[in-house]
Backbone bond lengths (Angstrom), bond angles and torsions (degrees), N, CA, C in turn:
res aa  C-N    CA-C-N  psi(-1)  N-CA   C-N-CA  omega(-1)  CA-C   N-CA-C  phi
1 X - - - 1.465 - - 1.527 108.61 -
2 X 1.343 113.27 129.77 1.264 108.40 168.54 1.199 148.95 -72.22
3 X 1.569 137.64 107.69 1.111 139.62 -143.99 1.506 114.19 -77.07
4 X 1.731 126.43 128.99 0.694 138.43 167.62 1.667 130.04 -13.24
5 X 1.005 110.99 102.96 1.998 98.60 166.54 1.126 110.57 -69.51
6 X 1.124 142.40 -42.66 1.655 133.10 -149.35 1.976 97.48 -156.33
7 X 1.136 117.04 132.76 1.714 108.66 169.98 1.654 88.72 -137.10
8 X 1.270 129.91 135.71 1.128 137.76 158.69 2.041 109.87 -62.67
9 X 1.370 126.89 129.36 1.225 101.87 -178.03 1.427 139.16 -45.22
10 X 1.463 108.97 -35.76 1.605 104.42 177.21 1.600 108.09 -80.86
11 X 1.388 115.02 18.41 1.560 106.96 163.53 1.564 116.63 63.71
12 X 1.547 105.10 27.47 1.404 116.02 173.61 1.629 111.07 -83.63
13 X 1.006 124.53 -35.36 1.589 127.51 -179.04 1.624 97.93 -121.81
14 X 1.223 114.05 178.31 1.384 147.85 -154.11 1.278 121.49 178.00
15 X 1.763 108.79 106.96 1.888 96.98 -176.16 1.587 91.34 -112.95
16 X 1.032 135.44 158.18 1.304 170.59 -142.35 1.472 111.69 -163.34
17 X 1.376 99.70 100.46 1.577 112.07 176.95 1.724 126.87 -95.23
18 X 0.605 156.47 107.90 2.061 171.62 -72.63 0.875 125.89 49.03
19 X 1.544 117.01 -146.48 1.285 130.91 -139.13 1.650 94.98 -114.12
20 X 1.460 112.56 111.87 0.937 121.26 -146.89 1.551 105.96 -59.16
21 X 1.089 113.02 -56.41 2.537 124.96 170.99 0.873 76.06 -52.48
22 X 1.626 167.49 -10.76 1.745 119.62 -167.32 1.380 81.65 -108.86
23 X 2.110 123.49 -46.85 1.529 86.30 -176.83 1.525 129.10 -99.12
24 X 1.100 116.76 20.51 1.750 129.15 146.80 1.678 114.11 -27.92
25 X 1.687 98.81 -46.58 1.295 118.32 -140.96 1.695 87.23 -76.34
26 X 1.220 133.29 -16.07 1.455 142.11 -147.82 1.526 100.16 -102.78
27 X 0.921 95.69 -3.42 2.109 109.15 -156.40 1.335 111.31 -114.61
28 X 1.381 124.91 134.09 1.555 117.18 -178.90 1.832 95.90 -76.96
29 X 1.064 107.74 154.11 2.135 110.22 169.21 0.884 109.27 -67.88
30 X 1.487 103.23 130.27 1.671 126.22 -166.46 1.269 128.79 81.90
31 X 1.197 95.71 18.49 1.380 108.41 -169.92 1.953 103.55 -85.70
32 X 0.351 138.33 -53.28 1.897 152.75 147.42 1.345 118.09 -41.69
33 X 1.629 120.63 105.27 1.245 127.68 138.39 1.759 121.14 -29.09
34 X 1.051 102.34 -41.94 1.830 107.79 -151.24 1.386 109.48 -149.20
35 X 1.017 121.52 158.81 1.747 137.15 140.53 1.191 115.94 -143.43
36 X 1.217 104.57 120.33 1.795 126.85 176.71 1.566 104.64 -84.59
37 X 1.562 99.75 144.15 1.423 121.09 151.00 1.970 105.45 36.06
38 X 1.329 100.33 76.42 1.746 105.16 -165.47 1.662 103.12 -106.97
39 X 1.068 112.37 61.13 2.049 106.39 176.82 1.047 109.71 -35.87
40 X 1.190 124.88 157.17 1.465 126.59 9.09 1.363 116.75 -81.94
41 X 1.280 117.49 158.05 1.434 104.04 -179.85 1.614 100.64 -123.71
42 X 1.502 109.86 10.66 1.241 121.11 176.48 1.691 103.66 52.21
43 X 1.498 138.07 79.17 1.116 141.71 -149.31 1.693 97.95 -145.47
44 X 1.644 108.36 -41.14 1.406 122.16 -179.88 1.508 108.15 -39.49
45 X 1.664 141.29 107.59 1.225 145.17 169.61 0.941 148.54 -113.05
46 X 1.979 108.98 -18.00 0.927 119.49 -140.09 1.535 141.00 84.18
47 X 1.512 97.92 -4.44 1.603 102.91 171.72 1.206 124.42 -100.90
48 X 1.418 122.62 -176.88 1.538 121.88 -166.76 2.047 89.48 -120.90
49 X 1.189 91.85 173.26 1.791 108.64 164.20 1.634 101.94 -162.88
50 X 1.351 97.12 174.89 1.411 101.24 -173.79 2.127 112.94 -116.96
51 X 1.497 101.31 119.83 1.488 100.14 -169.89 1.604 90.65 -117.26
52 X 1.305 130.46 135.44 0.914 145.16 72.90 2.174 68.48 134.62
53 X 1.443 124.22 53.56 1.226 119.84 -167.23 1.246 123.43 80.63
54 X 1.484 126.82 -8.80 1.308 117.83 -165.34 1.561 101.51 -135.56
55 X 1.127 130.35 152.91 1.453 130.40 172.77 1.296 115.65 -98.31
56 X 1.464 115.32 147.27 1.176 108.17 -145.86 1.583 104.27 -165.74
57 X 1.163 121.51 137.08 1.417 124.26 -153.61 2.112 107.90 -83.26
58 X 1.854 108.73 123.20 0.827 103.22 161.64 1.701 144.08 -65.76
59 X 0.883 114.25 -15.50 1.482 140.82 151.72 1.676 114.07 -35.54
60 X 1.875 97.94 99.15 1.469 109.51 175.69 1.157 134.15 -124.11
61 X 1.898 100.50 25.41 1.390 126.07 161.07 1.192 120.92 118.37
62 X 1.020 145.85 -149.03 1.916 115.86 -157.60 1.532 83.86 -134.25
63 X 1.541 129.93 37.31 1.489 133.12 158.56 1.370 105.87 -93.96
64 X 1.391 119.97 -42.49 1.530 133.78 166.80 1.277 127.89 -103.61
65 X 1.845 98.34 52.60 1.577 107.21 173.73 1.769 93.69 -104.08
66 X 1.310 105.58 129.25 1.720 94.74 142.56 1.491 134.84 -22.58
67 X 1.630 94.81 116.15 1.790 95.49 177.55 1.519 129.89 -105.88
68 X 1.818 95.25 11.48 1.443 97.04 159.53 2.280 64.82 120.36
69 X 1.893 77.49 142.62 1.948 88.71 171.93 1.324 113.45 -71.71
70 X 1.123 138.74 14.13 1.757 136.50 172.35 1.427 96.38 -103.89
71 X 1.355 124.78 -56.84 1.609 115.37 -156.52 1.403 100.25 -82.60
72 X 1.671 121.63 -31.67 1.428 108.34 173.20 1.400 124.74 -70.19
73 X 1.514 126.36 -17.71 1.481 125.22 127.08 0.953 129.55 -19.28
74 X 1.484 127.42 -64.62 1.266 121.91 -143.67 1.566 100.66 -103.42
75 X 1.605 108.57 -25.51 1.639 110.10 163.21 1.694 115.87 -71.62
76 X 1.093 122.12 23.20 1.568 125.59 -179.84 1.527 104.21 -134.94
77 X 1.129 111.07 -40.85 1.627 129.33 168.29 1.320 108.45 -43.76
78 X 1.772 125.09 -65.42 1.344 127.20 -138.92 1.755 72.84 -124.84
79 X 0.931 151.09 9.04 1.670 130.46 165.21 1.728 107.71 -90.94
């Protein structure tokens, strides 16, 4: 079973840190209210943005590259 990242003490929340299908897989269905903030968001392009004054490359490694507009469908679809 996968061990907790974060439990608030009265055991109202629970964060769960990886890969979100591998730790699903640990969990009976329905077991989860929620899932927060689940990358990839497939965003990786080659472009820049600007943080904090400085420009700075959006590119967060070839896990969150675009896999073409059908499969990034169907990886948002069926996740």
């Amino acid at each position: 079973m996968q061990k907790p990242y974060c439990q608030d003490k009265e055991k109202r929340f629970t964060l769960y840190l990886g890969d979100c299908l591998e730790v699903l897989k640990q969990f009976p269905e329905d077991y989860f209210d929620m899932i927060f903030a689940d990358p990839p968001y497939r965003l990786s392009n080659g472009g820049f943005t600007v943080h904090a004054g400085r420009r700075v490359s959006v590119n967060k490694g070839e896990w969150d590259e675009s896999k073409g507009l059908e499969e990034d469908f169907n990886f948002h679809l069926i996740s």
